[in-house]
C-alpha positions as CSV (number, residue, x, y, z in Angstrom):
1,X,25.5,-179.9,-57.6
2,X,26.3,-176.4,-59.7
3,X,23.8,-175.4,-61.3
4,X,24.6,-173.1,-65.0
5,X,23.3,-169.8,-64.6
6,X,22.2,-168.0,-67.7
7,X,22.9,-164.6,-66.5
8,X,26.5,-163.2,-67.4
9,X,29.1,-162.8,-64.7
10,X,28.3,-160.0,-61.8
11,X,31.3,-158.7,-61.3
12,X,32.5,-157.8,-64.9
13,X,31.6,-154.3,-66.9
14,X,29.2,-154.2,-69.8
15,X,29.2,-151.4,-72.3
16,X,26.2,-150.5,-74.2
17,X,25.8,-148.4,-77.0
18,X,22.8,-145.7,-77.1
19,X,22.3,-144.8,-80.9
20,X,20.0,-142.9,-83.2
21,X,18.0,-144.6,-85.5
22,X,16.3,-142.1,-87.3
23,X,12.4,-140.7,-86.6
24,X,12.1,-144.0,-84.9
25,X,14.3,-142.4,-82.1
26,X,17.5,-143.4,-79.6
27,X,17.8,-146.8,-78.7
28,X,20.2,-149.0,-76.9
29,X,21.8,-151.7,-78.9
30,X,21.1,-155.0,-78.3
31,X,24.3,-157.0,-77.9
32,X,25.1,-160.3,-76.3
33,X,26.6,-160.1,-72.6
34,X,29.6,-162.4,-73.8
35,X,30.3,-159.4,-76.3
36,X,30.0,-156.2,-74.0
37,X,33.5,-155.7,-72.8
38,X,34.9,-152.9,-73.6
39,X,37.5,-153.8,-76.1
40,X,35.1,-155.7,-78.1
41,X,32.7,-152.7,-78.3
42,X,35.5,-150.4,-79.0
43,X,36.6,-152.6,-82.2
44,X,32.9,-152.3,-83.1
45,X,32.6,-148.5,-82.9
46,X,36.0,-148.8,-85.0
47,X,34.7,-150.9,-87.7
48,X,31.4,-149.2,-87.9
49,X,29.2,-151.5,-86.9
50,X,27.3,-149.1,-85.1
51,X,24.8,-146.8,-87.7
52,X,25.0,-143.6,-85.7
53,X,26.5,-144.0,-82.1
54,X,25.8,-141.1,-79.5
55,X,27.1,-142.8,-75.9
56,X,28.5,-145.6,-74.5
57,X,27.5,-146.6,-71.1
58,X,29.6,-148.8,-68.7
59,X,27.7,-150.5,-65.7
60,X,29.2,-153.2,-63.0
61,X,26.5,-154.4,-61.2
62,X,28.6,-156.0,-58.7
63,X,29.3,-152.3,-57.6
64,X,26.3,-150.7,-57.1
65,X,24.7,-150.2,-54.2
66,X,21.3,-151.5,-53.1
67,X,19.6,-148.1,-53.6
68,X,20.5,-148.2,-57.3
69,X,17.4,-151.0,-57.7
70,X,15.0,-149.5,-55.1
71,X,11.7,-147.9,-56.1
């Protein structure tokens, strides 16, 4: 029997957004995995639903290498 997983897909990017909020500092947006593609967060950062955006990061966990999560 398959058991759901509630963790998003492995070998698909995610994008998130670093921004500045103001004397409370930088921050990275929280944003549902099902909504971190890339086209999605692009069409975001076009509609301005991002306050003050500074970076967008892309990860793929499915490509990095053990070290990446060693102490």
């Amino acid at each position: 029997m398959k058991h759901a997983s509630i963790a998003p897909s492995l070998d698909a990017d995610i994008h998130l957004v670093l921004c500045r909020f103001g004397r409370a500092g930088l921050a990275y947006v929280e944003t549902d995995p099902a909504e971190a593609d890339a086209t999605t967060v692009i069409q975001n950062l076009l509609y301005g639903r991002y306050g003050e955006p500074l970076r967008v990061v892309a990860l793929n966990v499915s490509e990095a290498g053990p070290a990446m999560f060693q102490k």
